[in-house]
C-alpha positions as CSV (number, residue, x, y, z in Angstrom):
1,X,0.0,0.0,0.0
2,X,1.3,3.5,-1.0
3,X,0.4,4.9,2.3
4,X,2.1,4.2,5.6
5,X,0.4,4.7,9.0
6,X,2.4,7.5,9.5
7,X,1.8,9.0,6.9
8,X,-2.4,8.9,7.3
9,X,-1.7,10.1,10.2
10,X,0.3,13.2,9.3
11,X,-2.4,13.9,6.5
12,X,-5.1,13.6,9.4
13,X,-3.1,16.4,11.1
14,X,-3.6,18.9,8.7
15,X,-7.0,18.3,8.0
16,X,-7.6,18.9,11.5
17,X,-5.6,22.3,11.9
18,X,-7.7,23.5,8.7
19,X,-10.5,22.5,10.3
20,X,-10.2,24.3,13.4
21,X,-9.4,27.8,11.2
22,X,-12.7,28.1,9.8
23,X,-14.3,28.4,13.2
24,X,-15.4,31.6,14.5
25,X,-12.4,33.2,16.4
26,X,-14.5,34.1,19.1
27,X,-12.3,33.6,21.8
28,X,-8.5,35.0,22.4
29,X,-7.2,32.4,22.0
30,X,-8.3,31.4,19.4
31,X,-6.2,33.8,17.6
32,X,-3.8,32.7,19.3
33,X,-3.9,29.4,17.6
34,X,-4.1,31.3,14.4
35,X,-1.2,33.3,14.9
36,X,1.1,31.3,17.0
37,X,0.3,27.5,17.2
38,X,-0.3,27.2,13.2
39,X,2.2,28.5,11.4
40,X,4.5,25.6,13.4
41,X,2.5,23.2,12.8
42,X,2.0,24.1,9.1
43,X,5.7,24.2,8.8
44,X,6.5,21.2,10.5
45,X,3.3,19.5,8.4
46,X,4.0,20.7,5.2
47,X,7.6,19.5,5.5
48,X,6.3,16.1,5.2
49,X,3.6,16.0,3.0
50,X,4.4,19.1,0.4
51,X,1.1,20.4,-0.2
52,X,2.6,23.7,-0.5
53,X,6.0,25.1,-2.3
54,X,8.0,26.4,0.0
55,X,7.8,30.2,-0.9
56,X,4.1,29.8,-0.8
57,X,4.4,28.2,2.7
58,X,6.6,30.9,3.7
59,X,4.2,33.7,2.5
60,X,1.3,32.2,4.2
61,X,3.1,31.6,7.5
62,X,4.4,35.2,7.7
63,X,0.7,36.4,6.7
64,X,-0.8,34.1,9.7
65,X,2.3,35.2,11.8
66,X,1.8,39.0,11.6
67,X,-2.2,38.7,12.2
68,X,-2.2,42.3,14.3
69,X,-5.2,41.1,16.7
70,X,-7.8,39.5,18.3
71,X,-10.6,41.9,17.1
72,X,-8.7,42.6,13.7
73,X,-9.1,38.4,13.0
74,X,-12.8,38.5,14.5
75,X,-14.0,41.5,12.5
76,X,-12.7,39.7,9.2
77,X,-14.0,37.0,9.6
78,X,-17.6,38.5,10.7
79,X,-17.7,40.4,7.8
80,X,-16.9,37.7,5.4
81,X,-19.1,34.7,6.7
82,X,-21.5,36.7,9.5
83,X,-22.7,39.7,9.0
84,X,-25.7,39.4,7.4
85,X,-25.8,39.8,4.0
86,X,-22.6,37.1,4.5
87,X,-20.5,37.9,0.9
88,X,-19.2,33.8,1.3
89,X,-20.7,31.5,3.3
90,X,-18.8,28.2,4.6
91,X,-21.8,26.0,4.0
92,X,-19.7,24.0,1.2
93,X,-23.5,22.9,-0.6
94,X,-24.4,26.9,-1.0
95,X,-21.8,26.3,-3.9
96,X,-23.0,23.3,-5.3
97,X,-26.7,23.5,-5.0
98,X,-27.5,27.0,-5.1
99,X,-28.8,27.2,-1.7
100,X,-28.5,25.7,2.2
101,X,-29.4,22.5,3.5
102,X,-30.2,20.7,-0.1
103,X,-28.6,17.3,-1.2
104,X,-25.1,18.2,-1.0
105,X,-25.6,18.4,2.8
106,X,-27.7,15.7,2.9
107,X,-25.3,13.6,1.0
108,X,-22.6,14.9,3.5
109,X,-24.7,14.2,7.0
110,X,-25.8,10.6,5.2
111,X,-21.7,10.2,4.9
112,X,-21.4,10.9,8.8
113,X,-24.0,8.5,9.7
114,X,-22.7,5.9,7.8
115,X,-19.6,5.9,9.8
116,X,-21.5,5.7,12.7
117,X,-20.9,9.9,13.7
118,X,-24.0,12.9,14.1
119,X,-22.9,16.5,14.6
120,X,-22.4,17.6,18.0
121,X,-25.3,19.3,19.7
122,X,-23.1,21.8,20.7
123,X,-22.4,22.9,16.8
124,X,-25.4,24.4,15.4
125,X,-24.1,25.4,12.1
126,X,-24.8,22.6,8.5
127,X,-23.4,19.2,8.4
128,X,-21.9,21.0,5.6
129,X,-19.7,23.6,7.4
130,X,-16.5,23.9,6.2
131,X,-14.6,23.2,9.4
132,X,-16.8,20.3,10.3
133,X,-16.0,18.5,7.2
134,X,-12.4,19.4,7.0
135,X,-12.6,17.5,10.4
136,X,-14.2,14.6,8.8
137,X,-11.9,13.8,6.5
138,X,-8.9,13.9,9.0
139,X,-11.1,11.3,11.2
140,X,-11.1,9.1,7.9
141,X,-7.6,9.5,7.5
142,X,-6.8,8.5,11.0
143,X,-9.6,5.7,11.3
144,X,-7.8,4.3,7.7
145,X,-4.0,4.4,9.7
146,X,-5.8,2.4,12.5
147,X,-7.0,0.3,10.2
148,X,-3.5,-0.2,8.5
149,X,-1.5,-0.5,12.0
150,X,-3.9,-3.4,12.6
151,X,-2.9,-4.9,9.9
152,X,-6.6,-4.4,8.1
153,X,-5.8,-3.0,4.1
154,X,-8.9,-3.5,2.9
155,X,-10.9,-1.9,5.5
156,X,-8.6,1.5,5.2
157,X,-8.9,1.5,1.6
158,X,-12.7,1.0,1.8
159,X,-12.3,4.3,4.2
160,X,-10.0,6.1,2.0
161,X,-12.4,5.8,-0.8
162,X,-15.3,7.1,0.8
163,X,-12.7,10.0,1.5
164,X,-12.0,10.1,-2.3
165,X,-15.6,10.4,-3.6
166,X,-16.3,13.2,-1.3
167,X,-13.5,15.5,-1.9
168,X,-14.0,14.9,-6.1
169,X,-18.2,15.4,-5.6
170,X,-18.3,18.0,-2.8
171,X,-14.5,19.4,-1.4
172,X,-13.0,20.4,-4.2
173,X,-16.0,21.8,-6.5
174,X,-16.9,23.7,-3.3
175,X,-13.8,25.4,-2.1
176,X,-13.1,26.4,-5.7
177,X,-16.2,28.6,-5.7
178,X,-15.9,29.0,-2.1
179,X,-12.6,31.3,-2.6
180,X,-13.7,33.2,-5.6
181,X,-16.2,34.3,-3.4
182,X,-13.6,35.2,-0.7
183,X,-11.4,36.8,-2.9
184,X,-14.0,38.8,-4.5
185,X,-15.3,39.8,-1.1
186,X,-11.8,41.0,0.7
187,X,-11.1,42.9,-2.7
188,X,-14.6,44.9,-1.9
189,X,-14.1,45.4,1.6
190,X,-11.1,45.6,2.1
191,X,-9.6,42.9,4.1
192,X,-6.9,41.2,4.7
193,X,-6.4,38.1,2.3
194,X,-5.6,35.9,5.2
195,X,-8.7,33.5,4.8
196,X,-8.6,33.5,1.1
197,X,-5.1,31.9,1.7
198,X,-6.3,29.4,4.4
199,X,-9.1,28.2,1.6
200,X,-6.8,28.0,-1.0
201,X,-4.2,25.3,1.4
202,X,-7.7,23.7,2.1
203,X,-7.8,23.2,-1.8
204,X,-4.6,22.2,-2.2
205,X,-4.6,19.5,0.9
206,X,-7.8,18.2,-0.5
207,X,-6.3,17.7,-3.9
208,X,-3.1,16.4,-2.3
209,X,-5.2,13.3,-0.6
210,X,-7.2,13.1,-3.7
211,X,-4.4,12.5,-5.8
212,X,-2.4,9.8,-3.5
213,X,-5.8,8.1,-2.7
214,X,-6.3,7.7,-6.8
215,X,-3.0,5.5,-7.0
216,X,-4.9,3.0,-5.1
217,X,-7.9,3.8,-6.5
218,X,-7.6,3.2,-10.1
219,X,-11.0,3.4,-10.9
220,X,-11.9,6.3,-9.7
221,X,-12.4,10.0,-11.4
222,X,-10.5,12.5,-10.0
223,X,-9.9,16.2,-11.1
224,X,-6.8,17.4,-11.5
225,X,-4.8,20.7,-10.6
226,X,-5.2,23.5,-7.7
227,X,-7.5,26.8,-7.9
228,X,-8.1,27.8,-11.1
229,X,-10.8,29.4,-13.4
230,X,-13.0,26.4,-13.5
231,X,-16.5,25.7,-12.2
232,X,-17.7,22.6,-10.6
233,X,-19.6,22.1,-13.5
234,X,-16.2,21.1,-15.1
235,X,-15.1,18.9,-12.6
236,X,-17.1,15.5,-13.5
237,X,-16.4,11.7,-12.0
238,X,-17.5,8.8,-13.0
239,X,-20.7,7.5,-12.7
240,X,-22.4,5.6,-9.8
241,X,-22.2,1.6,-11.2
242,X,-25.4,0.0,-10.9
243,X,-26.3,-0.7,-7.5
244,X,-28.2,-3.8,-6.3
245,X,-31.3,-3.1,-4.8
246,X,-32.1,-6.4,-3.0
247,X,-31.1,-6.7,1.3
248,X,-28.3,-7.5,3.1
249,X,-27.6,-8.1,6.3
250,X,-26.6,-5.1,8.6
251,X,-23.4,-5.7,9.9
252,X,-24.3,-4.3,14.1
253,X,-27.3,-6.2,14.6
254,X,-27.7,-8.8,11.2
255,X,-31.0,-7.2,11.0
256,X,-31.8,-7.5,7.0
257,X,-32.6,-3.8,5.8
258,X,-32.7,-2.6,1.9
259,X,-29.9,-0.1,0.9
260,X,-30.8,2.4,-1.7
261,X,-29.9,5.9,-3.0
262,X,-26.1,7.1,-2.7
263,X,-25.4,4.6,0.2
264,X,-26.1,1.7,-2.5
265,X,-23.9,3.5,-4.9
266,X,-21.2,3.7,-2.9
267,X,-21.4,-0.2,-2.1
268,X,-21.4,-0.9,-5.4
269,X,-18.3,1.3,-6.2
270,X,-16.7,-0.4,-3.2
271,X,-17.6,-3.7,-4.3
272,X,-16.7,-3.1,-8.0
273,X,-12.7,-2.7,-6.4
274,X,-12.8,-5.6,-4.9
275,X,-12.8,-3.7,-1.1
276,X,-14.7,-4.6,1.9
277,X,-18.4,-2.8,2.2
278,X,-18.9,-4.0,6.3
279,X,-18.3,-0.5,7.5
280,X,-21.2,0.5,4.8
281,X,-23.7,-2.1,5.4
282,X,-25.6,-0.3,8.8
283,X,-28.7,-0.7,8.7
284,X,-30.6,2.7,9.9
285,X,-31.6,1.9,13.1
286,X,-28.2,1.3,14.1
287,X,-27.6,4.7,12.2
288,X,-30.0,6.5,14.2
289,X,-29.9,4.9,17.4
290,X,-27.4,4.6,20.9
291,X,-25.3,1.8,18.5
292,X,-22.3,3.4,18.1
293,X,-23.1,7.2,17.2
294,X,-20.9,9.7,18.9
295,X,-20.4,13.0,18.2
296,X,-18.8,15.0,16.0
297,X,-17.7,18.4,16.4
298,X,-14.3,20.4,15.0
299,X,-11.3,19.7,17.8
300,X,-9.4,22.5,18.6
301,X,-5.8,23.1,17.0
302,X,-3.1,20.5,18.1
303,X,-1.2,22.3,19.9
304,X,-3.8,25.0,21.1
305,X,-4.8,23.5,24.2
């Protein structure tokens, strides 16, 4: 396998720190983090995975380093995702379905449940939320280098390609729109370009575990290349094969239950590569119920607390 434990774990790392920027900076130190804790941990991250050149890592840790503030960070933020009429908003489906709370994030909080996770009741923003599923994929990352470490292949890549068709349907389309929107916005009012950088290493990091996922992945469509002009319109993968619509068994309680919609889909993608589908087959009262869900809310910055 081209991935090591280590090195899933190092890609969940960054997909958590991202995560945590795209919270509201609320608190001091939160800015903090921002300012001190991530341009150390971007450095020391980056140095292993290259998701960035190293001028461009340079420029954004100097950026993040000179932050002047606490209020500066939480005004410019406010004013880009807040304050009402917001000019971007983080909801990644806004960008993909013209509007909040339609199939993208439905298709996104389905993915959660499936892996047996519901958003904390403490978060009160989408299941779409940039942040929140920034943090999901770092839990897949890390649930796949458990996986590996146990010795279990096919049950990591099984995890790695639900991480796949997410970031090709929904991260990347998303986040390409989602900073032309930024960018537009801090050129109107103003603002520093700090968050239009942090979207566009959210791009790039996505891409990066995209791309290495795909070596394994031979079968699956991937788009290629960083920010550019392109809409998600552009950015096509390969159909859904055709799923099978009888029952299986649900792997928690052996209850038979019928998958259907994107859930069979995936399966039969899964199945089509030869990977195990276990993790998949939950029925949904063991979904819904006490079997398993915990929650899932963004962690704070590693070394934050």
């Amino acid at each position: 396998m081209a991935f090591s434990p280590q090195q899933l774990a190092t890609r969940a790392e960054l997909q958590l720190c991202l995560a945590r920027c795209f919270l509201p900076p609320r608190e001091a130190v939160d800015f903090l983090a921002l300012r001190v804790d991530l341009p150390s941990d971007l450095r020391e991250l980056n140095a292993e995975l290259a998701v960035l050149g190293d001028a461009e890592a340079d420029e954004l840790c100097a950026a993040l380093a000179t932050l002047p503030n606490h209020a500066h960070l939480l005004t410019t933020y406010s004013r880009l995702f807040l304050a009402p009429p917001a000019p971007a908003l983080l909801s990644l489906g806004f960008y993909l379905d013209g509007g909040l709370m339609g199939g993208t994030c439905q298709a996104i909080e389905r993915l959660y449940q499936r892996h047996g996770l519901q958003r904390d009741a403490a978060f009160r923003d989408t299941a779409d939320h940039l942040a929140l599923y920034l943090q999901f994929m770092g839990w897949l990352m890390a649930r796949a280098a458990d996986e590996l470490n146990e010795g279990r292949e096919q049950d990591a890549l099984a995890l790695l390609a639900d991480a796949h068709q997410s970031i090709v349907c929904h991260g990347l389309p998303a986040l390409q729109r989602l900073h032309s929107q930024i960018v537009k916005a801090q050129d109107t009012l103003q603002l520093e370009p700090i968050y239009a950088r942090l979207c566009s290493l959210a791009h790039a990091a996505l891409a990066a575990d995209a791309h290495a996922i795909q070596a394994l992945l031979p079968h699956a469509a991937l788009p290629t290349g960083r920010l550019d002009r392109r809409t998600s319109a552009t950015l096509e993968t390969t159909p859904l094969p055709a799923a099978n619509d009888g029952p299986c068994a649900c792997s928690a309680c052996s209850k038979p239950f019928v998958a259907s919609g994107d859930l069979a889909g995936m399966i039969a993608i899964l199945e089509a590569q030869g990977l195990s589908t276990d993790h998949m087959r939950i029925c949904p009262d063991c979904r819904s119920g006490a079997m398993g869900m915990t929650p899932l809310s963004p962690p704070p910055m590693r070394k934050a607390i």
